[in-house]
C-alpha positions as CSV (number, residue, x, y, z in Angstrom):
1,X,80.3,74.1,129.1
2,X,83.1,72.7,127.0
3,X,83.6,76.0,125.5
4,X,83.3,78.2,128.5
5,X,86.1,75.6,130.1
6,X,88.3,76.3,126.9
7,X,88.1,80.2,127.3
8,X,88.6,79.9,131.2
9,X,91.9,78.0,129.9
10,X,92.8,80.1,127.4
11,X,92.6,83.3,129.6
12,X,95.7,85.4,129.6
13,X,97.8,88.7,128.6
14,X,97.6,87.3,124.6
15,X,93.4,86.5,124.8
16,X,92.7,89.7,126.5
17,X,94.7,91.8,124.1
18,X,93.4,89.6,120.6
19,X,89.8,90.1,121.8
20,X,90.4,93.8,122.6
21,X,91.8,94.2,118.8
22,X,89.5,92.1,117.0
23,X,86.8,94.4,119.1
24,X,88.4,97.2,117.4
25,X,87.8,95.6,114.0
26,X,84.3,94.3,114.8
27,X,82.6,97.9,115.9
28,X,82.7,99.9,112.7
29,X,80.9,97.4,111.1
30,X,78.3,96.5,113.7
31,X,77.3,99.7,114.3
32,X,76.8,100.0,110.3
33,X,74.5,96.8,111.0
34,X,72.5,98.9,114.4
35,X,71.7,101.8,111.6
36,X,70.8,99.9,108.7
37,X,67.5,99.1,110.2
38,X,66.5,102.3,111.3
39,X,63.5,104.2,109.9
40,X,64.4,106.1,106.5
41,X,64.2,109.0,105.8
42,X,63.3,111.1,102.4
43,X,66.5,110.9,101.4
44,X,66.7,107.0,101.2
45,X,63.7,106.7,100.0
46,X,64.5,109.0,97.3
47,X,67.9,107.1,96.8
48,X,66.1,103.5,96.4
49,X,63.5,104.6,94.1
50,X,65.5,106.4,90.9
51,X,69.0,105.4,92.1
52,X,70.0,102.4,94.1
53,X,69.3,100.2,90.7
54,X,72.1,102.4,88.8
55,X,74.2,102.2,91.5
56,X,74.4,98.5,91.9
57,X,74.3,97.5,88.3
58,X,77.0,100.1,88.0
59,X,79.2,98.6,90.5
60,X,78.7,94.9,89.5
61,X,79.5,95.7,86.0
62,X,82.7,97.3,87.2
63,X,83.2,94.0,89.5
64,X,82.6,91.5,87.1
65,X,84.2,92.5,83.9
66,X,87.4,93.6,85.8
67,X,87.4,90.1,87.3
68,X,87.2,88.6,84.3
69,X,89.9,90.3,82.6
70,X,92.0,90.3,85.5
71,X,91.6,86.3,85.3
72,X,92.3,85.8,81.9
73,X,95.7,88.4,81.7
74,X,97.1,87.5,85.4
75,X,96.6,83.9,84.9
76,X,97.8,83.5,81.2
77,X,101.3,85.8,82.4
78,X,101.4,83.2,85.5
79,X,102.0,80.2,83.5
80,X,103.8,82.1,80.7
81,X,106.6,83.0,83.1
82,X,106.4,79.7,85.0
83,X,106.2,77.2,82.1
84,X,108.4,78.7,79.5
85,X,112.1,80.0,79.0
86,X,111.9,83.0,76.6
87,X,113.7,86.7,76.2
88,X,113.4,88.8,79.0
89,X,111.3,86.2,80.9
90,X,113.7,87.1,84.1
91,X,112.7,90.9,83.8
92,X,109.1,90.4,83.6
93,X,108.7,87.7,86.9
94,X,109.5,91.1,88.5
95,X,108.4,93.9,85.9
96,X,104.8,92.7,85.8
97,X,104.2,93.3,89.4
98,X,105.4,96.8,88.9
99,X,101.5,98.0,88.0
100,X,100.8,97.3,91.4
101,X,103.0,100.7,92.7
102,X,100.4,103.1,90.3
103,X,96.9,103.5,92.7
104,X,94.1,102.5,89.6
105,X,93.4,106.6,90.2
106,X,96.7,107.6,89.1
107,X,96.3,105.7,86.0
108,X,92.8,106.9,85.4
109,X,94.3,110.4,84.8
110,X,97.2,110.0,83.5
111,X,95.3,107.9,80.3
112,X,92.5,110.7,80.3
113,X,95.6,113.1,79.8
114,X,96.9,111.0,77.1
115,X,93.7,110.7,75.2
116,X,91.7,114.0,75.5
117,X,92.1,117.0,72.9
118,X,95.1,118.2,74.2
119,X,96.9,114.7,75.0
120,X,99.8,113.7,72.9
121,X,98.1,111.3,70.7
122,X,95.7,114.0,69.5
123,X,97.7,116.8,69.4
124,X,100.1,114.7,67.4
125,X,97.4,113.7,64.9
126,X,96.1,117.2,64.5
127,X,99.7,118.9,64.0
128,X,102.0,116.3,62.1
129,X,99.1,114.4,60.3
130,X,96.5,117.3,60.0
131,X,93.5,114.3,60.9
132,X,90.7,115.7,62.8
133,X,89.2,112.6,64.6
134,X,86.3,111.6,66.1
135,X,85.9,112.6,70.2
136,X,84.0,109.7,70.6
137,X,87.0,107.2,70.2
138,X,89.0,109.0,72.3
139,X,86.7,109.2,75.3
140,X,88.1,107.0,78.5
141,X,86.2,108.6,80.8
142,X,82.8,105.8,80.4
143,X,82.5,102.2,82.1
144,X,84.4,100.4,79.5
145,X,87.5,103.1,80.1
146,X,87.1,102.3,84.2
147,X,87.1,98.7,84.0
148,X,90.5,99.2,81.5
149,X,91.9,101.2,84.0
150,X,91.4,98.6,86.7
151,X,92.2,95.6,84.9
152,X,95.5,97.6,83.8
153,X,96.6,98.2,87.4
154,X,94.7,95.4,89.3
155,X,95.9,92.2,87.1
156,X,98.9,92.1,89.2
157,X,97.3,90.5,92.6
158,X,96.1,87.5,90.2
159,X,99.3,87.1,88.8
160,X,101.1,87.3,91.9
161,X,99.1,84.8,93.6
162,X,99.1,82.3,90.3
163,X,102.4,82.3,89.7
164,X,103.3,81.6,93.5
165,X,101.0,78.8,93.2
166,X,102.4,77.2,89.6
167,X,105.9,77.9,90.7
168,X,105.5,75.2,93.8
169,X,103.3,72.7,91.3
170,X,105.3,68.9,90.8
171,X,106.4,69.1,87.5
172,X,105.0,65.4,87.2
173,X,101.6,66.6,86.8
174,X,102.3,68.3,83.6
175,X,104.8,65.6,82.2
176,X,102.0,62.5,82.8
177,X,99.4,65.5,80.6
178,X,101.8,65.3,78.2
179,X,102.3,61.7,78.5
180,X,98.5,61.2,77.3
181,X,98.5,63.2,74.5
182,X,97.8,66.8,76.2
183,X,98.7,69.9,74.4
184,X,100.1,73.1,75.6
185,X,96.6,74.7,75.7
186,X,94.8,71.4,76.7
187,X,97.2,71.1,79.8
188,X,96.4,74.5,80.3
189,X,92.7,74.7,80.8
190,X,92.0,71.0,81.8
191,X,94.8,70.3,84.2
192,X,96.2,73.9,85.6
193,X,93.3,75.6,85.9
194,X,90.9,73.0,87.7
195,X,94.4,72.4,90.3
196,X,94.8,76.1,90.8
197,X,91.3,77.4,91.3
198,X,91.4,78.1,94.5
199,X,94.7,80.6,94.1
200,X,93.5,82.4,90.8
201,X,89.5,82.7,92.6
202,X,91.7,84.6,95.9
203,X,93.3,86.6,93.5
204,X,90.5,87.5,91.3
205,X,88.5,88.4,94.9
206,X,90.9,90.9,96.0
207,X,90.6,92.2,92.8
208,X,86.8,92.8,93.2
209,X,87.2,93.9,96.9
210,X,89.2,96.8,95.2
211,X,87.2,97.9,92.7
212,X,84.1,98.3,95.2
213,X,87.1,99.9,97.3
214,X,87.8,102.3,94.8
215,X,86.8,106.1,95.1
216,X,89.2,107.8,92.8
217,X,88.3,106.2,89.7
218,X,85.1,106.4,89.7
219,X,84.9,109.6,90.9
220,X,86.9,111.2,88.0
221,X,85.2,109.1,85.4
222,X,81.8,110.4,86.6
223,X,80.6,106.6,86.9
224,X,78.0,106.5,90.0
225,X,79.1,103.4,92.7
226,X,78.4,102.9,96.1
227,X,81.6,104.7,97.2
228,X,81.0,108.0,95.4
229,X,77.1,107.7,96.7
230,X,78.2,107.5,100.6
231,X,80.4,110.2,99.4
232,X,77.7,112.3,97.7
233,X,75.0,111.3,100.6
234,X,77.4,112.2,103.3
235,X,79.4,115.5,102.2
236,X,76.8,117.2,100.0
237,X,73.2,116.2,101.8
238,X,74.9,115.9,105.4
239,X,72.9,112.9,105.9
240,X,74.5,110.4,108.2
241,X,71.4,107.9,108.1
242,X,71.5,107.4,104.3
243,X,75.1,106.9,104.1
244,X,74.9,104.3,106.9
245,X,71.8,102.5,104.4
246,X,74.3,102.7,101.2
247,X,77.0,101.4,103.1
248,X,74.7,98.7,105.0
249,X,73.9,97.5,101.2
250,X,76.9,97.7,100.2
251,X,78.1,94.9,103.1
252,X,75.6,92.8,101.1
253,X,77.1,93.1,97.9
254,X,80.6,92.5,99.8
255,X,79.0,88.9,101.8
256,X,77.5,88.1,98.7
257,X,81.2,88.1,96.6
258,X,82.6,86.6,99.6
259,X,80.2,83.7,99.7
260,X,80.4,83.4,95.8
261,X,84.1,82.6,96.5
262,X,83.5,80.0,98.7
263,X,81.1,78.7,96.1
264,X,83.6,78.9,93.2
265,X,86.3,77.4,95.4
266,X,84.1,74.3,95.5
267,X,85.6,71.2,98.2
268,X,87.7,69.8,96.0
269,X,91.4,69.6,97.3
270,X,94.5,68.9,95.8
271,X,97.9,67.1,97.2
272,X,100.9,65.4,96.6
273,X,101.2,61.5,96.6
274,X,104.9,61.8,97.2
275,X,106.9,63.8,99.4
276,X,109.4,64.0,96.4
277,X,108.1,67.0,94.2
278,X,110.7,68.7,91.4
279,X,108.7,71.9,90.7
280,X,108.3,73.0,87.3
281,X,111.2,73.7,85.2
282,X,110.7,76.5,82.0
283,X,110.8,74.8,78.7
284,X,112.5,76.8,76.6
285,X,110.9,78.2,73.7
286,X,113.1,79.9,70.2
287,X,111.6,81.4,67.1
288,X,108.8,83.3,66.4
289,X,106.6,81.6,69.4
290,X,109.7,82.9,72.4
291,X,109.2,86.2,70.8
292,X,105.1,85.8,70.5
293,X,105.4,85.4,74.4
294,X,107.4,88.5,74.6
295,X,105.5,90.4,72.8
296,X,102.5,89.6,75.0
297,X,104.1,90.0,78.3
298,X,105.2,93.7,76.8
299,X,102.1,94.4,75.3
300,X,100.7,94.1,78.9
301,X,103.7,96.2,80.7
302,X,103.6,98.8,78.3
303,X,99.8,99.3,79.0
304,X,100.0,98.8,82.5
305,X,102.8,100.4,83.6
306,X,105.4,102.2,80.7
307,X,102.9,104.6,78.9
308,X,101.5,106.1,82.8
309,X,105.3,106.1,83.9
310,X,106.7,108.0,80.9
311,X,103.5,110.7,80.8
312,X,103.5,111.2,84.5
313,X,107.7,111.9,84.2
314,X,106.8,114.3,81.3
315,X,104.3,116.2,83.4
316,X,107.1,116.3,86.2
317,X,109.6,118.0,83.9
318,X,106.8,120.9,83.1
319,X,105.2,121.3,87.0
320,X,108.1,120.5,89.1
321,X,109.6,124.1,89.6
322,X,106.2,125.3,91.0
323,X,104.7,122.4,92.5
324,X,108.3,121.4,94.6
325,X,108.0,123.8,97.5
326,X,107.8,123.5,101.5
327,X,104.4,122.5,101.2
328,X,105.0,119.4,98.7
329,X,107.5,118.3,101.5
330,X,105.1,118.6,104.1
331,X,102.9,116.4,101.9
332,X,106.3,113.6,101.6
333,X,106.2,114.2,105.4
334,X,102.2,113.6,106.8
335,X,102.5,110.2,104.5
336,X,104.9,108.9,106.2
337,X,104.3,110.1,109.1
338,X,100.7,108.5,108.9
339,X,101.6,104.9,107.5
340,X,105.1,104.4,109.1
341,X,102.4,105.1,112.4
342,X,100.2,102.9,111.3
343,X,102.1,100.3,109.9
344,X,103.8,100.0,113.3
345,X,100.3,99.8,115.0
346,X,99.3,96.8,112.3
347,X,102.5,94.8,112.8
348,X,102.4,94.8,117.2
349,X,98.4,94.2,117.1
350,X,99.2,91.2,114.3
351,X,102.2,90.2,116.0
352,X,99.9,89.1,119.1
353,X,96.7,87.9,118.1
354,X,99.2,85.8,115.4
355,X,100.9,84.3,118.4
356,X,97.7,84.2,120.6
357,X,96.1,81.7,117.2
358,X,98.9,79.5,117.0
359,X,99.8,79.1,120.6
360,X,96.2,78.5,121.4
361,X,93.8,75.8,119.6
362,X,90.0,75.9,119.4
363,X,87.2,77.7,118.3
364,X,88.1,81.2,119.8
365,X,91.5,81.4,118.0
366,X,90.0,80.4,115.0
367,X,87.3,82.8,115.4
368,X,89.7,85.7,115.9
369,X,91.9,84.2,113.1
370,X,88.8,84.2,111.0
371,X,88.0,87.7,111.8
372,X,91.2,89.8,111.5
373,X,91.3,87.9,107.7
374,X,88.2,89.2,106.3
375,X,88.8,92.9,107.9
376,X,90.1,93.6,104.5
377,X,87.0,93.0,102.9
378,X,85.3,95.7,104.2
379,X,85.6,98.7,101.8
380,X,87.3,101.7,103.5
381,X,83.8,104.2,103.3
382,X,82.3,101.9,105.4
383,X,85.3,101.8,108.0
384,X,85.2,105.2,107.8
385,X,81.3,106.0,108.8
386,X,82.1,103.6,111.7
387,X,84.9,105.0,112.7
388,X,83.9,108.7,113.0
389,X,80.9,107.8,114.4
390,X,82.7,105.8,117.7
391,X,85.0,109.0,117.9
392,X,82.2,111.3,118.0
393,X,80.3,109.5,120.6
394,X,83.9,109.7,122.4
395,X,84.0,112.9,122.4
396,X,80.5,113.3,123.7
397,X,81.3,111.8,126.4
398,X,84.8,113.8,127.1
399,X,82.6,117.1,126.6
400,X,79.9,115.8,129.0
401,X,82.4,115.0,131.4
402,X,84.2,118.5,131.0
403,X,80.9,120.3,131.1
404,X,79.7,118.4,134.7
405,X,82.9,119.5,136.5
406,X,83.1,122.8,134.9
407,X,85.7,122.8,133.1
408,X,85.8,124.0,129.2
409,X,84.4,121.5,126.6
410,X,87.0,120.1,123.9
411,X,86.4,118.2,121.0
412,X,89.2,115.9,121.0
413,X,89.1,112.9,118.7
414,X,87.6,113.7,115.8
415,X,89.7,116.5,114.9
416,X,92.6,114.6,114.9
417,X,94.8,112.5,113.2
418,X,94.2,109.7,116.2
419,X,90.9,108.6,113.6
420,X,92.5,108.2,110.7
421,X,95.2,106.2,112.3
422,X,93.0,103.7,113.9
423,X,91.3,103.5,110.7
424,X,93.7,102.4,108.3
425,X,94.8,100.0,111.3
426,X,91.1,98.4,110.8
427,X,91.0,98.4,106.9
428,X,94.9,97.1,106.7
429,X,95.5,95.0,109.6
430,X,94.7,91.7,107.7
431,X,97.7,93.0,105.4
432,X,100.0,92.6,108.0
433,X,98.6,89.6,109.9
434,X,98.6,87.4,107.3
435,X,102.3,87.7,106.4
436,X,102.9,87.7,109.9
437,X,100.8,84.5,110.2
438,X,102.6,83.2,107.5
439,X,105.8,83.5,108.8
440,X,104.9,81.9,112.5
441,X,103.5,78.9,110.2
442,X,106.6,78.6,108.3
443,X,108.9,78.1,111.8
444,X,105.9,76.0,113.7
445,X,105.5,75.4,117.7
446,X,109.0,73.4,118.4
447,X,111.3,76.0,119.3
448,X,108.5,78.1,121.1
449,X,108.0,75.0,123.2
450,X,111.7,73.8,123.7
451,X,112.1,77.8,124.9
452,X,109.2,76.7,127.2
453,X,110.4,74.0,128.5
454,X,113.9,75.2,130.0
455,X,111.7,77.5,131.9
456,X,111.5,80.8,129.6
457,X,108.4,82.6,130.1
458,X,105.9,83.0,127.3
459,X,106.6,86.3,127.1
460,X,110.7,86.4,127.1
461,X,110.2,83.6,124.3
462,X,108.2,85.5,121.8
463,X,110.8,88.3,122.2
464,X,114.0,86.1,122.3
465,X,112.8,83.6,119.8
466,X,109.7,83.9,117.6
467,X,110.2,87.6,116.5
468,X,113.9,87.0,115.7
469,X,113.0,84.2,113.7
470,X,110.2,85.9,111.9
471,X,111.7,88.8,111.4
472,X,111.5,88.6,107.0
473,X,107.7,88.7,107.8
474,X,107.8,91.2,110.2
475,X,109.0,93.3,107.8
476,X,107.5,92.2,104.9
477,X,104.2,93.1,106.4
478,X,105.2,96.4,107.6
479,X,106.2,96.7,104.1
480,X,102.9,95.8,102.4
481,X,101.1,98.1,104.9
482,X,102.9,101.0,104.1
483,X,102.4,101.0,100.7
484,X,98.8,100.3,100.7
485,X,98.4,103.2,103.3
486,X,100.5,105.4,101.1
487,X,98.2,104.8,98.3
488,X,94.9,104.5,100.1
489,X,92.3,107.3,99.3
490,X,88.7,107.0,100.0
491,X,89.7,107.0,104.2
492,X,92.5,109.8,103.7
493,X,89.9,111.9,102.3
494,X,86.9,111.3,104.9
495,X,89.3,111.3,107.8
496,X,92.0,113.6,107.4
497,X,92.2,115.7,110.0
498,X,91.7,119.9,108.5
499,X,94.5,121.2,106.7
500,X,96.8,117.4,106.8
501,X,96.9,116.2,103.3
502,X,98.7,113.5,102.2
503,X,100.7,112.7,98.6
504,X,97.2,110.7,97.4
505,X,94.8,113.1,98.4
506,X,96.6,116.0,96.9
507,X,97.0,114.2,93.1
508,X,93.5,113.5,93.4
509,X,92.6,117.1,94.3
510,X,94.7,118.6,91.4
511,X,93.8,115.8,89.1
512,X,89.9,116.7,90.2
513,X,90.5,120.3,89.3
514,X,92.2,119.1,85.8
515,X,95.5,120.5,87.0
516,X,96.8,116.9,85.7
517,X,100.7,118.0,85.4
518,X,101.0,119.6,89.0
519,X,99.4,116.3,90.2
520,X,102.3,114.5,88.3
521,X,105.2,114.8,91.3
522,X,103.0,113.3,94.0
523,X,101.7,110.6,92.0
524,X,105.6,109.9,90.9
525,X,106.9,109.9,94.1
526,X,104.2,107.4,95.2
527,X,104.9,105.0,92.0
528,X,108.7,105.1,93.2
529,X,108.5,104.1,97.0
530,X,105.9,101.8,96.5
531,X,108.3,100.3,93.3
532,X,110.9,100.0,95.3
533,X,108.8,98.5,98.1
534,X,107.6,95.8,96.1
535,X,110.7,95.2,94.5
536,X,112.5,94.8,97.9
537,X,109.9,92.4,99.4
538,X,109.5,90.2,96.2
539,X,112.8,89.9,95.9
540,X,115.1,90.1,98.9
541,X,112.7,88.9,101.2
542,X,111.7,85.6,98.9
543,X,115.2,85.0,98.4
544,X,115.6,85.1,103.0
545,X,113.0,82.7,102.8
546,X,114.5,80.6,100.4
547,X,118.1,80.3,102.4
């Protein structure tokens, strides 16, 4: 009764619209759950005896070795930037974030065209050295080249996080280590870590939630994953009912990460005694040991981001008079067309059920809270089955409708680009929401209620107040959102409507067809909006928040 009282309450313009859009997030994935249980057919049975086993040891290799590298290189750059002062430490605060703007894809070809027979390094070899070598060195294209590739240009979101988290750390804690007789490493792995598990285990799941995310890699490396087998199931078999299985099992694997976080997070909190808390200052470092950290932190950028960037410009000097037509800038055009769209779509629906959460307190705005969070989570080929299989029932019922009055049957929806739309507002609205969310946590209740209480309408207020006031995380999330979308693959290509291509889908295509230098200016043109993206909300919009 309590709780039917508290929705009764809570009943208004901002509940009605929050449950309609957490609905819309909800549905893919229960109808995946409706079809999981449904009779298999040869197919499936098929699949589960000689390949499901390949295809999940497959993908939790790819998971957990690209966790754990992640972990050890975005945490060790974390504290190497936060704790010590040492050349070019300013540069690579922002340059080691730069790996994020190349889609994991992008890098798995550009390396592949690096290292095969006719890359640079062989060719070099061959024609200045005359040394023959052995393919087998050479060859990227296995599990231990993947999970390379994605630690490469996945570290990022685990260095991000960490160093956002050490950054705001008392600098007391570390002194009083000291003070006992801790060492550098000691104070490393026996008072950071344990403090900042919680940050580095977010990090390091988001990490994980991308590789099972991830089509393109895997897909050019030949590596089988659930991804490439709903792909596989669905395009080459045209069976729907399998795909819905692999992509019910993969939900598993996805609850099962999800829960192991919550496990590895443990209960254990940590807070300040005192409100007084100077955050960490760099120690400064000379000598061999500043230049030992430099090497480290360039070691990783070169690797991560300089060697792709400098091949994929090459490429562009040798493709760019044949591949720069009309038709490259309708490409420029559909993507942003299609995330500037969607983006829009992602900050209005987070923008109200972020106000409807912190205006209203209980268990149903913590529900929805809860839910619009771990939309991300699901990997896009699931969104994607559940998507097209709402529109097509939508436009079963259009052409019944059509057909009972007479009229002439049209297949709207899932021909258009209305489906891809709504599905990258599914898979990315949690990107939005929680900067959003963020930001209406940062400013609090007291001006929404003073507003309130010189008679201002709830309405007038969020316009007149709390969006002017939030306006850094407005944009930071329509930001994020964009660049994701720009680089997103697996839903572009199940989605797109015939003949719409975007920038990713047509590198992939020509880096599928081993046309690597034509797929050079898309991927460029990616790497430098999404750059200057990042660059623009990690540092202009930090330094608003700051002021």
């Amino acid at each position: 009764m309590r709780f039917v009282h508290q929705v009764k309450r809570q009943l208004n313009v901002w509940a009605v619209l929050s449950f309609l859009f957490v609905l819309l997030i909800l549905l893919p994935n229960l109808l995946i759950g409706t079809h999981f249980f449904t009779t298999p057919n040869e197919n499936w049975k098929h699949i589960k005896d000689f390949l499901l086993k390949d295809i999940i040891v497959n993908t939790l290799i790819l998971m957990s070795f690209t966790g754990f590298f992640t972990t050890i290189i975005g945490t060790s750059l974390a504290w190497i930037v936060t704790a010590y002062h040492f050349p070019f430490r300013n540069f690579f605060r922002w340059g080691l974030i730069l790996p994020l703007a190349i889609p994991p894809f992008i890098g798995a070809y550009t390396y592949h065209g690096i290292l095969n027979y006719t890359g640079i390094i062989q060719s070099t070899l061959r024609n200045q050295f005359d040394i023959k070598v052995n393919q087998d060195y050479f060859n990227i294209m296995t599990i231990p080249g993947a999970i390379f590739i994605f630690t490469m240009f996945l570290f990022p979101y685990v260095f991000v996080i960490s160093k956002s988290f050490f950054q705001n750390q008392s600098s007391s804690i570390v002194e009083n280590a000291k003070l006992l007789g801790g060492g550098p490493f000691e104070i490393f792995f026996r008072v950071i870590i344990p403090i900042s598990r919680a940050a580095i285990v977010g990090g390091v799941t988001i990490v994980m939630l991308e590789v099972v995310n991830d089509y393109g890699v895997v897909k050019y490396y030949g590596i089988q994953t659930f991804i490439t087998s709903i792909f596989q199931t669905w395009f080459a078999m045209d069976d729907i009912d399998s795909a819905f299985k692999l992509a019910g099992t993969l939900m598993i694997v996805v609850i099962a990460v999800l829960l192991l976080e919550k496990f590895i997070r443990g209960r254990k909190r940590f807070s300040y005694t005192t409100t007084k808390i100077r955050p960490i200052q760099p120690k400064e470092v000379q000598g061999s040991k500043a230049w030992l950290l430099t090497g480290y932190c360039l070691l990783i950028f070169t690797f991560a981001f300089a060697i792709p960037f400098v091949q994929l410009i090459h490429w562009v000097f040798m493709t760019y008079e044949r591949i720069i037509s009309i038709e490259f800038i309708e490409l420029v055009r559909n993507s942003f067309f299609a995330g500037s769209i969607s983006a829009v779509m992602v900050v209005v629906i987070g923008l109200i059920i972020a106000n409807y959460t912190r205006i209203h307190k209980g268990i149903v705005p913590k529900l929805f809270s809860k839910i619009t969070v771990l939309g991300y989570s699901v990997p896009g080929a699931i969104i994607a089955i559940g998507i097209i299989t709402i529109f097509i029932a939508l436009d079963h019922w259009i052409y019944s409708i059509f057909a009972f009055f007479g009229g002439n049957p049209l297949i709207v929806f899932r021909t258009s680009i209305v489906m891809l739309i709504s599905a990258y507002v599914i898979r990315f609205l949690t990107v939005g929401y929680s900067s959003i969310e963020a930001g209406f946590e940062k400013i609090g209740t007291n001006f929404t209620e003073a507003s309130r209480t010189l008679g201002v309408s709830t309405v007038r207020t969020f316009f007149r107040v709390d969006i002017v006031m939030i306006r850094g995380a407005i944009v930071g999330g329509f930001i994020l959102v964009f660049v994701d979308i720009l680089k997103e693959l697996p839903l572009t290509l199940l989605l797109q409507p015939f003949n719409f291509h975007t920038l990713a889908t047509k590198a992939f295509q020509y880096a599928n067809d081993e046309m690597m230098s034509e797929a050079a200016s898309a991927s460029l043109i990616i790497i430098f909006i999404s750059g200057i993206s990042i660059y623009f909300f990690h540092k202009v919009l930090d330094k608003e928040g700051q002021n």
